[in-house]
C-alpha positions as CSV (number, residue, x, y, z in Angstrom):
1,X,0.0,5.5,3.7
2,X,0.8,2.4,1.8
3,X,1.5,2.0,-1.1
4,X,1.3,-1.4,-3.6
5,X,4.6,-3.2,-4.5
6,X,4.8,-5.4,-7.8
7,X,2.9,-8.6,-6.2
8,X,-0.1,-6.6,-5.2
9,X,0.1,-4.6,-8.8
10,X,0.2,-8.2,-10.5
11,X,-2.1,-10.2,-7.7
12,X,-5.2,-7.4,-8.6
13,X,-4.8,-6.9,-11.9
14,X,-4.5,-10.9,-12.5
15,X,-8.0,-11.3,-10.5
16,X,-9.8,-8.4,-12.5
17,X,-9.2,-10.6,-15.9
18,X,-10.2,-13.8,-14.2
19,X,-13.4,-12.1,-12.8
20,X,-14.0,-10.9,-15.9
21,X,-14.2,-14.3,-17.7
22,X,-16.5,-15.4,-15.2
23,X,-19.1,-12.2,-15.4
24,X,-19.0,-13.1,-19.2
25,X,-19.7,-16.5,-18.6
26,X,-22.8,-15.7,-16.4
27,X,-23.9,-12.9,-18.7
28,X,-24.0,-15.8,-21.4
29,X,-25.6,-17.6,-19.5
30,X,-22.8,-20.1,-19.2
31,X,-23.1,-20.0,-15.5
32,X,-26.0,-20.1,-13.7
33,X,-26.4,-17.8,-10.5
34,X,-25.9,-20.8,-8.1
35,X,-22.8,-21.4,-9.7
36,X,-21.7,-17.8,-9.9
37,X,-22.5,-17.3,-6.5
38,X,-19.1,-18.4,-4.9
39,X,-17.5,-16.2,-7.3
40,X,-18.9,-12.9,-7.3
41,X,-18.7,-13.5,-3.4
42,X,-15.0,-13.8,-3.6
43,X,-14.9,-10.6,-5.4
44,X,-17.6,-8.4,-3.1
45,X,-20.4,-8.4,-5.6
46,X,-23.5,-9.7,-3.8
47,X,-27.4,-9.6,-5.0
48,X,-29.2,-7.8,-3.1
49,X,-33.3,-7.1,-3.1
50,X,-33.1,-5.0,-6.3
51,X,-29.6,-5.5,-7.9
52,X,-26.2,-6.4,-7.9
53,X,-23.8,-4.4,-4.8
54,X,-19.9,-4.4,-5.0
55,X,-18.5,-3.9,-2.0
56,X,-15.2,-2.0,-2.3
57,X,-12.1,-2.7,0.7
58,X,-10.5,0.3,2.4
59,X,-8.0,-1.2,4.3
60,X,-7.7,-0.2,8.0
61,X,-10.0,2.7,7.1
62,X,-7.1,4.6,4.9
63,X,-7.9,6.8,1.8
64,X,-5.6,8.6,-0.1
65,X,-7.5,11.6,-2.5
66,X,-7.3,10.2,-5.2
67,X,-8.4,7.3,-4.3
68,X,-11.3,9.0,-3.1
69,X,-12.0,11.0,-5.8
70,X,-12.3,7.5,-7.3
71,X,-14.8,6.8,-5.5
72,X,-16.9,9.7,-6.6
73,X,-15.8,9.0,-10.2
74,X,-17.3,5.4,-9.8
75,X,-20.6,6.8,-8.3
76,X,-21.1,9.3,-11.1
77,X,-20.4,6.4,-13.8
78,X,-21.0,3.2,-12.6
79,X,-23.9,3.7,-9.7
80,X,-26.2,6.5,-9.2
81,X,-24.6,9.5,-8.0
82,X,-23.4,8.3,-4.3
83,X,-21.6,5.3,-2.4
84,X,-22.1,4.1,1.2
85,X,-19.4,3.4,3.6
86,X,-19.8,0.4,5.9
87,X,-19.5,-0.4,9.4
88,X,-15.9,-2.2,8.1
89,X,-14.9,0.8,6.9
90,X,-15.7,-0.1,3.4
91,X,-17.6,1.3,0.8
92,X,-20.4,0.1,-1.1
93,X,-22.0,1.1,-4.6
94,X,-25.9,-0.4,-4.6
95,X,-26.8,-0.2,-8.2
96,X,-23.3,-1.1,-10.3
97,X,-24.8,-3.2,-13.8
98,X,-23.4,-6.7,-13.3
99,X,-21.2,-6.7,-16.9
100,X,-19.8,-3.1,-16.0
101,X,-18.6,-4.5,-12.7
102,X,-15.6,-5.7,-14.4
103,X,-14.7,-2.3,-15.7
104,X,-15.1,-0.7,-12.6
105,X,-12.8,-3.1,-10.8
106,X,-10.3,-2.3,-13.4
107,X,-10.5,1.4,-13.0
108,X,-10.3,0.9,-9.3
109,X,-6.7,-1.1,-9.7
110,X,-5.4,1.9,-11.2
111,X,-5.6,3.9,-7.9
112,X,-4.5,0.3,-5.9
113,X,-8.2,-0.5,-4.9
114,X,-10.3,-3.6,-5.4
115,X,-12.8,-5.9,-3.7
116,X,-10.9,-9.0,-3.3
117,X,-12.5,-10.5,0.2
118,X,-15.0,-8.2,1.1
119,X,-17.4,-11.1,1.5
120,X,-17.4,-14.9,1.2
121,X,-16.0,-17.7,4.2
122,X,-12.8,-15.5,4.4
123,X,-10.7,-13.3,6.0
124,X,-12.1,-9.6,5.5
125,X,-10.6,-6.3,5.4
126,X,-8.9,-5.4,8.6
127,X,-10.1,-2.6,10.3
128,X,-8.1,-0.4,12.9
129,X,-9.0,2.9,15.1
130,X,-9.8,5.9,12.8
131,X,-7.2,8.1,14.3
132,X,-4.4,6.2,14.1
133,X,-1.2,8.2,13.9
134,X,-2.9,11.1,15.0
135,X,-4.2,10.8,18.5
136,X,-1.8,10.7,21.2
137,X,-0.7,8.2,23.8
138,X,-0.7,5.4,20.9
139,X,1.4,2.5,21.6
140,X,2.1,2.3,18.5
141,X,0.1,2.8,14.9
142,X,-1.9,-0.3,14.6
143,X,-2.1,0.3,10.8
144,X,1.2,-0.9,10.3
145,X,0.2,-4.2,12.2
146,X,-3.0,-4.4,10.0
147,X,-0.8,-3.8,6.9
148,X,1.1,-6.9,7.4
149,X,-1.8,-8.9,8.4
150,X,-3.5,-7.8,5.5
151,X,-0.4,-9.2,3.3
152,X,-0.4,-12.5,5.1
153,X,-4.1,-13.2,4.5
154,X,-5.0,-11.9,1.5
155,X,-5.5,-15.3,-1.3
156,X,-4.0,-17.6,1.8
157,X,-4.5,-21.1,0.4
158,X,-5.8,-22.3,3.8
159,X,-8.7,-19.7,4.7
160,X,-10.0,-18.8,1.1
161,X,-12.9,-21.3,2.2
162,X,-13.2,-21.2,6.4
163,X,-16.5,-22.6,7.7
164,X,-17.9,-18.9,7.7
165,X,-16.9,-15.4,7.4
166,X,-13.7,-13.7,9.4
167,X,-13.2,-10.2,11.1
168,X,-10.3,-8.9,12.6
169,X,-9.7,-5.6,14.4
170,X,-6.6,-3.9,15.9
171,X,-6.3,-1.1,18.3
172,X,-3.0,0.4,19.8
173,X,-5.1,2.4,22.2
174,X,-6.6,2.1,26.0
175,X,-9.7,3.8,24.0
176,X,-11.3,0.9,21.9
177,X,-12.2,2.9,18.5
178,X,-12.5,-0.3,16.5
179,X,-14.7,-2.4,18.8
180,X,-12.0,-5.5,18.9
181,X,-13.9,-7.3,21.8
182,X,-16.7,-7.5,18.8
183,X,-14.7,-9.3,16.1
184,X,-13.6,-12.3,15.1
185,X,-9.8,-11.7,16.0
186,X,-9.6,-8.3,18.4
187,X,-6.0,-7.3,18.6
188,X,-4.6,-4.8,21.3
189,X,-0.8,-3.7,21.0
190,X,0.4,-3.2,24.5
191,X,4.4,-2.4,25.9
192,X,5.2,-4.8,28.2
193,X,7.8,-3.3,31.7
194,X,11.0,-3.9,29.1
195,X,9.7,-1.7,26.8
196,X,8.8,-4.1,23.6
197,X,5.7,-4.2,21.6
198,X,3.7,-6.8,21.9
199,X,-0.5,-7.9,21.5
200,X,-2.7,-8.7,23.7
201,X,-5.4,-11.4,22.0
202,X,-9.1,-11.6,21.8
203,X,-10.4,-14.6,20.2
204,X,-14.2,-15.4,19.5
205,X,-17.0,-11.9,19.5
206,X,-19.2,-11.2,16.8
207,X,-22.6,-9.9,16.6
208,X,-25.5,-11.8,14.3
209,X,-28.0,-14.1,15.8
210,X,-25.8,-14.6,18.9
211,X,-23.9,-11.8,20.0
212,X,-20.2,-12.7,22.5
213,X,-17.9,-10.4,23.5
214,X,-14.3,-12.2,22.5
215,X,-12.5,-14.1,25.5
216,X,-9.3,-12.7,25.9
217,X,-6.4,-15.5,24.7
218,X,-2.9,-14.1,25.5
219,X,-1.8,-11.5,27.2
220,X,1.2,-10.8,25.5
221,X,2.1,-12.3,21.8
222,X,5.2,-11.0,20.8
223,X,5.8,-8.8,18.1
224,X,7.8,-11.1,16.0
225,X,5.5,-14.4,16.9
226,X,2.0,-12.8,16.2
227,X,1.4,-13.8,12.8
228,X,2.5,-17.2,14.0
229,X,-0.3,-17.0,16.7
230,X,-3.1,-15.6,14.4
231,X,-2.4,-19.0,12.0
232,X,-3.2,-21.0,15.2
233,X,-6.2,-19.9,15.7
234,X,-7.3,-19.7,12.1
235,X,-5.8,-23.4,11.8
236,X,-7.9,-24.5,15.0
237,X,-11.3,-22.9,14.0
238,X,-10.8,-24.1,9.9
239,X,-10.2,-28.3,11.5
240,X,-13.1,-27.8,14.0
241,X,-15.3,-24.8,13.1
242,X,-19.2,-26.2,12.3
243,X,-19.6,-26.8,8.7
244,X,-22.7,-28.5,8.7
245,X,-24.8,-25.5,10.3
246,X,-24.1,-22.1,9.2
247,X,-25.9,-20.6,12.4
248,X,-23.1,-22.1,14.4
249,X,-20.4,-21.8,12.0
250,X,-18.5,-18.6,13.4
251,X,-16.0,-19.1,15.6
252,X,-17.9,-17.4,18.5
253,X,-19.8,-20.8,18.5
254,X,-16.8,-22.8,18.9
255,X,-15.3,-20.7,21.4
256,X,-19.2,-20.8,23.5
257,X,-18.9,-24.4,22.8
258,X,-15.6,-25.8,23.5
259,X,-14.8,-23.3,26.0
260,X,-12.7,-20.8,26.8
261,X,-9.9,-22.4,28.4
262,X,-9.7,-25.3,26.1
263,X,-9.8,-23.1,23.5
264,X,-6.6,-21.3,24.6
265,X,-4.9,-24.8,25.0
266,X,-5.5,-25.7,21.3
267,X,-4.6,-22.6,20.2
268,X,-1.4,-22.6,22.4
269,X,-0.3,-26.5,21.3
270,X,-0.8,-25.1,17.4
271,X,0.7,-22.0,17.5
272,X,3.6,-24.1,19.7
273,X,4.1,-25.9,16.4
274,X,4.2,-23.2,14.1
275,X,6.5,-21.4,16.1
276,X,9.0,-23.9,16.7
277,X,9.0,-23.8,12.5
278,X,10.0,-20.2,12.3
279,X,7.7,-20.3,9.0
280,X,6.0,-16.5,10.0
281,X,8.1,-14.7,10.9
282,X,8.6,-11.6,9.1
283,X,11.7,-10.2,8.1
284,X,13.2,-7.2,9.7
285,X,13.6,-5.3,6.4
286,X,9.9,-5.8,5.3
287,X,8.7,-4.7,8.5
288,X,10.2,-1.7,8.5
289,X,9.9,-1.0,5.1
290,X,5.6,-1.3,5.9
291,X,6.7,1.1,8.5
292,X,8.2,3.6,7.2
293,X,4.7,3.7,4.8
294,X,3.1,5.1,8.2
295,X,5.9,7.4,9.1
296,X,4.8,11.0,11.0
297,X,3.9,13.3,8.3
298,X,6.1,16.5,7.7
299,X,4.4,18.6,10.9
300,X,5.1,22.3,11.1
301,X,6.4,23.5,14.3
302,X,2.8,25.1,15.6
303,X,1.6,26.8,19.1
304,X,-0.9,24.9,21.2
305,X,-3.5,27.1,20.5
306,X,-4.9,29.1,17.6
307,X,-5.9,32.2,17.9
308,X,-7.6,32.7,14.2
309,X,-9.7,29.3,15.7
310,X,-10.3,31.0,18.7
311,X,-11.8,34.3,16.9
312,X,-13.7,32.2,14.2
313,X,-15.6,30.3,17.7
314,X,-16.7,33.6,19.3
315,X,-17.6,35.2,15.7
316,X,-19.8,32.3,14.8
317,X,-22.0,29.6,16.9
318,X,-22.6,27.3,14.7
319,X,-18.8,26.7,13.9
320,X,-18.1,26.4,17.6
321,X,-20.6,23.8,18.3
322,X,-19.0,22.2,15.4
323,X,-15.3,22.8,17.0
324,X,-17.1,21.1,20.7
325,X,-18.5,18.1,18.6
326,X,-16.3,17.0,16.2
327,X,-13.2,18.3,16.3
328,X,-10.7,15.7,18.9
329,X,-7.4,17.1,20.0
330,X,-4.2,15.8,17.9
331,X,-0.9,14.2,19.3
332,X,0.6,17.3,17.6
333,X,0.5,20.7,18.8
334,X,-1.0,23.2,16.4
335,X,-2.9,20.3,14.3
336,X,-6.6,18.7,15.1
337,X,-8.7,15.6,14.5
338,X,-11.5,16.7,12.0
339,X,-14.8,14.5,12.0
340,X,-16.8,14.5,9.3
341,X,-20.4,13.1,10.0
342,X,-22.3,11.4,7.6
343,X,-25.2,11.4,9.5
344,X,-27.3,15.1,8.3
345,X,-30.8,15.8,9.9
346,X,-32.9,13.3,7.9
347,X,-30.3,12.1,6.0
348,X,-29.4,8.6,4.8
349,X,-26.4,6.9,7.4
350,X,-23.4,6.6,5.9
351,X,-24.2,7.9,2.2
352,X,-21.8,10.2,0.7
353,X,-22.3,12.2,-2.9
354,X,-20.1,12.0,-5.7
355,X,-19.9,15.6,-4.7
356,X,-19.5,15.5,-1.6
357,X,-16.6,12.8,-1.6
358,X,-14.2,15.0,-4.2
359,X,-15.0,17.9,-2.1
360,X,-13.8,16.0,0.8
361,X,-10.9,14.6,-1.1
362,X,-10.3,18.3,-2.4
363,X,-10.1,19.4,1.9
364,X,-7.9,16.3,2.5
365,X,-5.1,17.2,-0.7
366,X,-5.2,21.0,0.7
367,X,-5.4,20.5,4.6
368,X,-4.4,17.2,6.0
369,X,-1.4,15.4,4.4
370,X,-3.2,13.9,1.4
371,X,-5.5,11.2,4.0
372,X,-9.0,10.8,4.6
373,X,-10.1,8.2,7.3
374,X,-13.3,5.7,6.9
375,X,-14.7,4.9,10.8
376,X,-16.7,1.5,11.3
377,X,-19.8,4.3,12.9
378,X,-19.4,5.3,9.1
379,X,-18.3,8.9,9.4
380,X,-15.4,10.3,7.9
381,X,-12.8,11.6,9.1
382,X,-9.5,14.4,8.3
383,X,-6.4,12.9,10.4
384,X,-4.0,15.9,10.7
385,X,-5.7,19.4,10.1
386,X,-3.8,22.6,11.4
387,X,-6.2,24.8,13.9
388,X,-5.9,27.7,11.8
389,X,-7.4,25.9,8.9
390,X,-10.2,24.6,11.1
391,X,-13.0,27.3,9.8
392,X,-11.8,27.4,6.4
393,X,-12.3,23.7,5.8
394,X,-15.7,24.1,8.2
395,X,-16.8,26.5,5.2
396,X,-16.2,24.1,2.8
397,X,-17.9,21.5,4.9
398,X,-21.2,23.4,5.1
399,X,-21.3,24.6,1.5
400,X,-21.5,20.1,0.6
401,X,-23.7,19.7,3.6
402,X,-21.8,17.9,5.0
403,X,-20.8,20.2,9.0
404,X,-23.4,18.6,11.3
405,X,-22.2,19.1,14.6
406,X,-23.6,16.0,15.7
407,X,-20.7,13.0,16.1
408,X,-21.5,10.6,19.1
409,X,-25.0,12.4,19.5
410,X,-28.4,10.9,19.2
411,X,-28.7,11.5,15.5
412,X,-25.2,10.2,14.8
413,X,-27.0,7.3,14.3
414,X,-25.5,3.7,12.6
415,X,-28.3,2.0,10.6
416,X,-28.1,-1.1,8.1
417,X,-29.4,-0.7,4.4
418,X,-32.5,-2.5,5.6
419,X,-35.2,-3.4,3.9
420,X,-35.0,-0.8,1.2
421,X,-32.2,-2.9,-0.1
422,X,-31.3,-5.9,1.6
423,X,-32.9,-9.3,0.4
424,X,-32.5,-10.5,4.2
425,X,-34.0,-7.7,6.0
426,X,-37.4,-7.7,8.2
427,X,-37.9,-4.0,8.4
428,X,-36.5,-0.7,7.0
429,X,-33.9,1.1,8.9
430,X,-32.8,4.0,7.1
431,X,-36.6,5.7,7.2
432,X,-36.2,4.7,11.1
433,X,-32.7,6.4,11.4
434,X,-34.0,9.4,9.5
435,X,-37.1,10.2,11.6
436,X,-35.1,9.5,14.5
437,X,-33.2,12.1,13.7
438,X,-35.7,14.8,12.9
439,X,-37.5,14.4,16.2
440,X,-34.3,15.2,17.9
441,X,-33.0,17.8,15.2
442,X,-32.2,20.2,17.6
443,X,-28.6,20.4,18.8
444,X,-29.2,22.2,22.0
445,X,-31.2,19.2,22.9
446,X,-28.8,16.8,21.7
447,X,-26.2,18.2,23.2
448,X,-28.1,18.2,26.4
449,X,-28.7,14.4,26.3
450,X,-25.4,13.9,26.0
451,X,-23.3,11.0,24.0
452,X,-26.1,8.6,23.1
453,X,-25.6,6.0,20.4
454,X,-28.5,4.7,18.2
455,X,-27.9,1.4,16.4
456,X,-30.5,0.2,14.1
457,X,-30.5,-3.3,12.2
458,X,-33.0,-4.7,10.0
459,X,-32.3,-8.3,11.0
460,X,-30.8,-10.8,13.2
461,X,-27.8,-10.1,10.9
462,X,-26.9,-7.1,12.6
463,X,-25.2,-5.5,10.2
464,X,-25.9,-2.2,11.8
465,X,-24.6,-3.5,15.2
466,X,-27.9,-3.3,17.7
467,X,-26.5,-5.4,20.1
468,X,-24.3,-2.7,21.2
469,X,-26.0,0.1,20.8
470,X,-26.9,2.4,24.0
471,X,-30.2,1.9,22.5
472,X,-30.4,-1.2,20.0
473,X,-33.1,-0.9,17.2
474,X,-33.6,-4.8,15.7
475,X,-36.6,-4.7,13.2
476,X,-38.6,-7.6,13.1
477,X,-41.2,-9.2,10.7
478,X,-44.8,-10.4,12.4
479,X,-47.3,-11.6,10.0
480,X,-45.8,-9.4,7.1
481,X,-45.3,-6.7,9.2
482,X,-42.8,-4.7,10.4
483,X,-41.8,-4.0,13.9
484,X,-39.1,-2.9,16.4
485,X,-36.9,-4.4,19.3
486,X,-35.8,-2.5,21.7
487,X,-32.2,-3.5,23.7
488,X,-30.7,-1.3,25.8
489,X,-27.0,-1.3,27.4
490,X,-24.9,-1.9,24.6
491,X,-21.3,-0.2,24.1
492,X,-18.7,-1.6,21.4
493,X,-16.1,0.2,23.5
494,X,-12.6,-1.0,25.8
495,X,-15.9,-1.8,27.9
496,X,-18.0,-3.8,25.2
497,X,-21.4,-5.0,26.5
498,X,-24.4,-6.4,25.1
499,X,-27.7,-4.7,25.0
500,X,-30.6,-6.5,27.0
501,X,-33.7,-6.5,25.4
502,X,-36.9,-4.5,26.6
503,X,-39.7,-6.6,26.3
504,X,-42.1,-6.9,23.0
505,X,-41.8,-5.1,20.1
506,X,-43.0,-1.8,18.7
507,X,-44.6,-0.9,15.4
508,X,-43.8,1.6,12.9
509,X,-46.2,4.1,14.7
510,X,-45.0,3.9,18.1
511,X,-41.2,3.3,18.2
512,X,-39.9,7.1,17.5
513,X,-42.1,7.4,20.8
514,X,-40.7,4.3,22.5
515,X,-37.0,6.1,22.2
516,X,-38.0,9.6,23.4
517,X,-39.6,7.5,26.4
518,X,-35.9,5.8,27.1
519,X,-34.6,9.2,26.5
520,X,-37.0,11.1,29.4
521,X,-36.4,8.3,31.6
522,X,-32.5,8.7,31.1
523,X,-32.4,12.5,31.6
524,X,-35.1,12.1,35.1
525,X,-32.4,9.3,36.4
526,X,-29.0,11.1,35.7
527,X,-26.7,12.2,37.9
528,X,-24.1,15.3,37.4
529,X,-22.3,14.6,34.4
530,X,-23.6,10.8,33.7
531,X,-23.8,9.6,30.2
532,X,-26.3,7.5,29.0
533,X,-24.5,4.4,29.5
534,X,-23.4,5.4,33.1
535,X,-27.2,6.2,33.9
536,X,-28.2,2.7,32.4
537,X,-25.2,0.9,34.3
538,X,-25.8,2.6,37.4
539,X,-30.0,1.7,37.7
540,X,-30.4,-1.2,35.0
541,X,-33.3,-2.4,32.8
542,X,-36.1,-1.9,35.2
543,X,-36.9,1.2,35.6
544,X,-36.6,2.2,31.5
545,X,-38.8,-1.1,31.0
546,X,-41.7,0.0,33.4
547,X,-42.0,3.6,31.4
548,X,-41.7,1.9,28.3
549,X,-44.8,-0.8,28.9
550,X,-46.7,1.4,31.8
């Protein structure tokens, strides 16, 4: 895990003074909230429909325990009692009091955390696949790639102010964990025939009010030239990126617009330019000094199997359906991948107790190398856990509530704040998630239908990512009130698609029905063994559509 030299020490401690100043300056009244605005953005403090949110950056998903436990400190003091983590990997605290905000961003420098970019026309936090050192056949870790991207864009003088916000994702897997095809900047490290590491370039998907999947702009960057190549194509989209429209101001636009293979050639005569300069590339002895940050821990030398695990499964059912739904085999023999859903039976998506989050960093210190994980479907997750620690650390799970054997099931649903807190939203989400998942509370049934994910979004924003949902949920406002769109066919996967939408719109009353409709209609069509997404591939729209409006 990384771990902040003396220009990130001084570079977040500098910006929690200045932020200060400027908190006291709106308090007083010296400011007014236009002026703030651009600010607090800066910092990740937005104003929501109620009160002030700080958005908190997790970099590539990575927690350390005490970082976490910070986390649950800051809930207990500074919010009320819990956090949510984002679909960015993030966290966020709903209720922090706008002159405390400063307080709390200087307790959170203490365990190297702030909020720097989590919102405004920047570059965000960079997000990367959840098991990252941990799952096998990795080219290589993509958090170390992240790392330095992260270094090279944080407070850049030319994209603090782009002509709208920026995403970038990396993957070093053939198994796309961190949806790249759906961000701004999707990176992909491949190994060319000679062995050396290279990435492989998306350029141009995003979500919102109109969805792309990214057009894929090199095949192979080189290691040493790709933060050469990422400056192109910010340099490209900052001269020609819409500034007068913020509807078409994301660089999806200007991909859609300009096209995809002019867009390559004006990224390829830029980057040929900054290239030639030899002004990014990084130095040998700071790349492998990030590096050696994401090293292998200090694995015991363990059998394949476990026979205490094996034992615990036969002794008790619920901890083996647990084992079948959340537990991923590890690169490492003797050691597991340990998902922790966020998602209970009626439950809030993606909300975490004070509690809850020191017990978790408690399991992390004990169990897994001191590491907790953050994924954008806003589970958590324990990277290296030995087998024979899988029930004890189960146990512990259950006792916070937090062991539902549900990850990638219908109830493992993603859902936006919504309407509950949002200023932008149409509809409520998280009362939609929630009944959702009551009506299919069993886990026989759940397991019966199969990997099935639920997306749910209270706007066009799409924060909760309907577009690529199996089933998309969009809520919409008519006439004051609320209803629900239904788009089916979406995956965020190495095989990203975007949902098609159903027909009209259901009301409050109606759409828990609509989706046990799509559900029936799924499990009459399938074939031996067919996912959701297989069934919907293999006989398209129509026949879900004619059961839905019959």
């Amino acid at each position: 895990m990384y771990r902040y030299d003396e220009f990130d020490h001084q570079l977040v401690g500098e910006r929690v003074t200045q932020f200060r100043g400027q908190v006291e300056r709106r308090v007083s009244g010296e400011l007014s909230e236009d002026a703030f605005k651009p600010l607090r953005l800066m910092n990740g403090v937005y104003l929501q429909l109620h009160a002030y949110m700080l958005r908190v950056a997790i970099p590539y998903g990575t927690l350390s325990s005490k970082q976490l436990r910070m986390q649950a400190h800051i809930a207990r003091k500074y919010d009320r009692g819990y956090g949510h983590f984002t679909t960015r990997q993030n966290i966020q605290f709903n209720w922090p009091a706008l002159d405390k905000i400063p307080d709390l961003l200087e307790e959170l420098a203490t365990v190297e955390m702030h909020a720097i970019q989590t919102s405004g026309n920047c570059i965000r936090n960079v997000t990367a696949d959840q098991y990252a050192g941990a799952i096998d056949n990795e080219v290589e870790d993509p958090r170390i790639i992240s790392e330095i991207i992260r270094q090279w864009s944080t407070f850049h003088p030319e994209f603090t102010y782009l002509p709208r916000k920026f995403k970038i994702a990396v993957t070093g897997h053939d198994n796309d964990r961190a949806a790249i095809k759906l961000h701004d900047i999707g990176i992909v490290i491949k190994q060319n025939e000679l062995g050396d590491i290279g990435y492989e370039i998306h350029v141009g998907g995003g979500q919102g009010r109109t969805p792309f999947i990214a057009k894929k702009m090199a095949d192979f960057v080189p290691k040493a030239q790709l933060l050469a190549y990422l400056e192109a194509v910010m340099r490209v989209y900052n001269r020609l990126g819409r500034r007068d429209n913020s509807y078409k101001a994301r660089i999806k636009i200007m991909v859609h617009e300009t096209g995809e293979e002019e867009m390559r050639r004006l990224i390829e005569a830029e980057f040929a330019k900054i290239d030639a300069s030899q002004m990014l590339s990084v130095p040998q002895a700071e790349a492998d000094r990030i590096s050696a940050y994401f090293a292998n821990p200090a694995f015991a030398a363990l059998p394949a199997t476990s026979a205490a695990m094996e034992t615990a499964q036969k002794q008790d059912a619920d901890f083996a359906r647990w084992v079948r739904a959340n537990i991923v085999p590890h690169k490492q023999d003797g050691y597991a991948i340990v998902n922790i859903s966020l998602k209970p039976i009626g439950g809030v998506p993606g909300d975490a107790t004070d509690v809850q989050m020191e017990a978790v960093a408690d399991l992390a210190e004990r169990y897994s190398f001191d590491e907790i994980r953050v994924t954008h479907e806003q589970n958590l997750v324990l990277p290296h856990v030995r087998l024979d620690d899988l029930k004890t650390v189960y146990d512990e799970l259950q006792a916070h509530e937090l062991a539902t054997a549900n990850l990638g099931l219908i109830s493992d649903t993603i859902a936006c704040p919504g309407l509950d807190y949002c200023n932008l939203a149409n509809a409520r989400s998280i009362p939609l998630a929630q009944e959702i998942s009551e009506r299919f509370a069993d886990l026989d049934r759940q397991y019966d239908i199969g990997e099935l994910k639920i997306k749910i979004s209270g706007c066009i924003n799409a924060c909760g990512h309907h577009h690529v949902g199996h089933i998309g949920i969009l809520g919409v406002d008519k006439k004051g009130t609320e209803f629900y769109q239904i788009s089916l066919g979406g995956s965020a996967d190495e095989n990203a698609s975007i949902g098609t939408i159903t027909g009209r719109a259901f009301t409050e009353e109606t759409i828990v029905d609509a989706i046990e409709t799509v559900v029936t209609t799924y499990k009459d069509m399938r074939q031996d063994g067919e996912r959701f997404i297989d069934t919907y591939r293999r006989v398209g729209l129509d026949p879900f559509k004619e059961r839905l409006y019959a």
